[in-house]
C-alpha distance (Angstrom), angle and dihedral (degrees) to the residues before:
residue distance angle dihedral
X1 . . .
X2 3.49 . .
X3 3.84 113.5 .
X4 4.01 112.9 -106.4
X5 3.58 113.1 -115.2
X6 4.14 123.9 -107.5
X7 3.58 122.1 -101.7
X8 3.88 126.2 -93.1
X9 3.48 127.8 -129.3
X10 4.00 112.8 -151.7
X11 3.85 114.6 -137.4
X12 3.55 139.3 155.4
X13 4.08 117.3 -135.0
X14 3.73 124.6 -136.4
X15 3.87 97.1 -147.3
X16 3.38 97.8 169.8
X17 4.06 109.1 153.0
X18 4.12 90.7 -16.6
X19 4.06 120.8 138.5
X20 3.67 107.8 -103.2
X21 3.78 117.5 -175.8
X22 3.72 121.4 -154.0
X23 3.63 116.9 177.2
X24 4.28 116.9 -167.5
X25 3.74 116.3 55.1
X26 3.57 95.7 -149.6
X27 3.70 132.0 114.5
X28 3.77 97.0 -79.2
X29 3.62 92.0 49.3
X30 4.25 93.7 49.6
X31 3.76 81.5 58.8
X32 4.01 96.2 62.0
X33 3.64 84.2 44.1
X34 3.17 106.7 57.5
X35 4.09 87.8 47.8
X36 3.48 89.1 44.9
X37 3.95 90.2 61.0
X38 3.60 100.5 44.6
X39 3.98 79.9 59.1
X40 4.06 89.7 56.9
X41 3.78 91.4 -116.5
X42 4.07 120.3 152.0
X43 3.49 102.7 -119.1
X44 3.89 124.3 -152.7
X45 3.69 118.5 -172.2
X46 3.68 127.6 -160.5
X47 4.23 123.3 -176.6
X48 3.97 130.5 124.5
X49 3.83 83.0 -130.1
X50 3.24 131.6 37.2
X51 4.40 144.6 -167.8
X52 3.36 107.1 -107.5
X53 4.01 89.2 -117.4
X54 3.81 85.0 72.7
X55 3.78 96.8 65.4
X56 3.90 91.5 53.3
X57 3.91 96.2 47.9
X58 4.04 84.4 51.4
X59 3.79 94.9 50.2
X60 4.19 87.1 39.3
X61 4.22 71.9 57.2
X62 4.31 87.8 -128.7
X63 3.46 85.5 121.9
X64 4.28 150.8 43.1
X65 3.69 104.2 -134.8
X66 3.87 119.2 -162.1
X67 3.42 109.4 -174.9
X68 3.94 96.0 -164.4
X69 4.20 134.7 79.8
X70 3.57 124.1 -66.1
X71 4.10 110.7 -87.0
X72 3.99 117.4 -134.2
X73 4.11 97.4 -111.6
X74 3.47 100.7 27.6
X75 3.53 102.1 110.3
X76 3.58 91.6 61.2
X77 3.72 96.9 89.0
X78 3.30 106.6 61.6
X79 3.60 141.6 67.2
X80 4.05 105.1 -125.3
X81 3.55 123.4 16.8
X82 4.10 127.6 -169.7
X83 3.57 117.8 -166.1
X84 4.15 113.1 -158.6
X85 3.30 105.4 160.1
X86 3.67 112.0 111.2
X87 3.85 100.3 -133.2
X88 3.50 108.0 111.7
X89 3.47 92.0 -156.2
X90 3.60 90.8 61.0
X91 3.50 94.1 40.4
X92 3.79 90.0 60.3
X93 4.02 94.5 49.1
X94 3.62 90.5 51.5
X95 3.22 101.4 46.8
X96 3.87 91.1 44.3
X97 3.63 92.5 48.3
X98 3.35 92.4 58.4
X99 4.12 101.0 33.6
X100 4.26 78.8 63.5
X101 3.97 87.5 52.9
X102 3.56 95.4 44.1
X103 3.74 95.7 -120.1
X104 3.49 116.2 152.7
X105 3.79 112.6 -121.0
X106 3.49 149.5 -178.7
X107 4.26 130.2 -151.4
X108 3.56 113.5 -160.9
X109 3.80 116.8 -115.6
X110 4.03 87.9 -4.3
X111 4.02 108.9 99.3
X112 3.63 94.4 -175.2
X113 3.31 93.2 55.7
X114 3.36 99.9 59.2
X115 4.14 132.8 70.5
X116 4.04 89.0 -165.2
X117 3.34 135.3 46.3
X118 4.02 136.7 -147.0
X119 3.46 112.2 -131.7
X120 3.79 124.0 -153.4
X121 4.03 108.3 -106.4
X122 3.52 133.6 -153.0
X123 3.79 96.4 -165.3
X124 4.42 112.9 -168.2
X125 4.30 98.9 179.9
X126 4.04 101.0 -62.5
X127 3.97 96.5 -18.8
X128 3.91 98.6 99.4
X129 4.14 124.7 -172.8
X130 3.90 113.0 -156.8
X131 3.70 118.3 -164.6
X132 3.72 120.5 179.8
X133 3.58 133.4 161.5
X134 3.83 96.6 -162.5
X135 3.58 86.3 -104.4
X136 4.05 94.8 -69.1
X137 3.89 80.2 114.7
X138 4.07 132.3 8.5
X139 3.47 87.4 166.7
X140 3.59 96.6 64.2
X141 3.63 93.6 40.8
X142 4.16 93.9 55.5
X143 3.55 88.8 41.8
X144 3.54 94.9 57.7
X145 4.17 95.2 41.1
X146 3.96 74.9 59.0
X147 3.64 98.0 61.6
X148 3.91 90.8 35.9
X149 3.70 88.5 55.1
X150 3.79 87.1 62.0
X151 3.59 90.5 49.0
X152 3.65 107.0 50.7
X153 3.98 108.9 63.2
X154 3.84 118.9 -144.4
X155 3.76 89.8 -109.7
X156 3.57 87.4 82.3
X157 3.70 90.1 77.8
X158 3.77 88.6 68.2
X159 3.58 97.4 40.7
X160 3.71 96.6 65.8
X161 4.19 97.3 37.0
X162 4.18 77.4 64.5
X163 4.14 84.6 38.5
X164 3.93 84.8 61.0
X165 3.67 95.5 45.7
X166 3.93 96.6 38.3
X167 4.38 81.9 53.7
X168 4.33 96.4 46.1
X169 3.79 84.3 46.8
X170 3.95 97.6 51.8
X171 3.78 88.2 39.8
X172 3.80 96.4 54.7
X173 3.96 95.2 38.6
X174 4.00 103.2 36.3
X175 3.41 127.0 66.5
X176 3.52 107.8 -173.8
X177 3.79 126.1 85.0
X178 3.69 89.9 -145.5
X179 3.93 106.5 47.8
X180 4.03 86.1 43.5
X181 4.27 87.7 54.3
X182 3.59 85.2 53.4
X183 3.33 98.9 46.0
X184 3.63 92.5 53.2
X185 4.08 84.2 54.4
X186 3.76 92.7 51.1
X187 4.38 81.6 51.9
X188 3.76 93.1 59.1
X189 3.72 107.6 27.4
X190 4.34 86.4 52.6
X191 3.33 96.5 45.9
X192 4.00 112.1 36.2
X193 3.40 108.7 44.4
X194 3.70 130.8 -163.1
X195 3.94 104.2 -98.9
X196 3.97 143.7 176.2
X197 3.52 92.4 -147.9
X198 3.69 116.4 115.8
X199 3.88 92.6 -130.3
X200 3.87 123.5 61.5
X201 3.98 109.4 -124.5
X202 3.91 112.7 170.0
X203 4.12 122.1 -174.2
X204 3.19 116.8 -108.7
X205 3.83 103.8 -150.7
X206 3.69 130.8 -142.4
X207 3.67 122.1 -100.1
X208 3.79 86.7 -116.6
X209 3.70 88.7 59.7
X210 3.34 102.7 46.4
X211 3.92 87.4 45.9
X212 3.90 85.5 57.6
X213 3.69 91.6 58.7
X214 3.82 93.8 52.5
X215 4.03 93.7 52.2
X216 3.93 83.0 37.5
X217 4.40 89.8 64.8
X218 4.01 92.9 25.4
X219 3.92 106.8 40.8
X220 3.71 76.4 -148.8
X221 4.07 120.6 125.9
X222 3.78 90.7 -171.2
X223 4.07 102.6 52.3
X224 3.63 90.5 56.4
X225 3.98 95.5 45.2
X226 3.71 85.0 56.9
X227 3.92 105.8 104.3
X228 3.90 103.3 -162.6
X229 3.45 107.2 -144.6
X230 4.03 81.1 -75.1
């Protein structure tokens, strides 16, 4: 019987300015990249042969590029590593290299290989959707950020910038736990409503409104006039 496997843990990473290793330069590998630098992360790439995409992120300076073979060891000094290369046996040594360094790491199409998996995102501004499958099943898991994508509508990107101002205004001008939970109730239930439309489309209310509903719960002008640093 075939040994269940572990538990995840789900967790975003601040990788802001940290070492990131990716070894393989092929198409796989250009896709952790370019994730990897939206996150901020200093990328170094190592592969004999490399996607022409590579060479114009290293002159753009985004990335290191090493255009050699992996060296037993080297994934020891970094924090993350990926490992896209398609050669098992070079798969194994970088993942082993780094398992002995306790870097986390992730092989490419090789679940037991890794101690972190990718999820699929559906990404709307700062609202992100994970969906993972603890790598039992990418498949499943892009397939489904597919049909999500379809479902959540680009105006949630502006709903939740006003979200984030809406919350660092109630938590500078209301005191109580209780009025603020509510308040954070009255956000949601006013501005996504329930719908039989295929597509998700919440409101994204008017600083007037949303003003309203803070003097509404508070009686008080001044807590909703204070701005947060929203």
């Amino acid at each position: 019987m075939e040994s269940p496997k572990p538990p995840t843990y789900p967790v975003n990473l601040v990788l802001d300015r940290l070492p990131v290793l990716v070894v393989g330069a092929g198409k796989v590998a250009l896709r952790k990249v370019r994730g990897l630098l939206a996150a901020g992360a200093e990328i170094s790439v190592v592969a004999p042969e490399v996607e022409p995409e590579f060479e114009e992120l290293r002159k753009e300076g985004h990335i290191e590029l090493f255009k050699r073979p992996y060296e037993s060891g080297e994934a020891t000094g970094y924090r993350l590593v990926f490992s896209a290369t398609g050669d098992e046996r070079i798969d194994w040594q970088v993942s082993y290299d780094a398992a002995t360094a306790s870097v986390f790491t992730n092989v490419a199409d090789v679940p037991d290989r890794c101690n972190f998996y990718l999820p699929a995102v559906v990404k709307r501004g700062n609202l992100q959707i994970g969906i993972n499958t603890d790598g039992v099943a990418p498949f499943v898991a892009r397939r489904l950020r597919e049909r999500l994508e379809n479902i959540f509508s680009e105006e949630f990107t502006s709903w939740l910038a006003c979200a984030g101002t809406f919350r660092e205004a109630v938590l500078s001008g209301v005191a109580d736990p209780h009025t603020r939970e509510a308040l954070f109730d009255k956000y949601f239930s006013e501005t996504w409503l329930a719908s039989d439309a295929p597509v998700e489309q919440p409101v994204t209310p008017e600083e007037a409104t949303w003003r309203g509903w803070i003097i509404e719960a508070t009686g008080d002008t001044a807590a909703a006039e204070n701005r947060g640093d929203g």
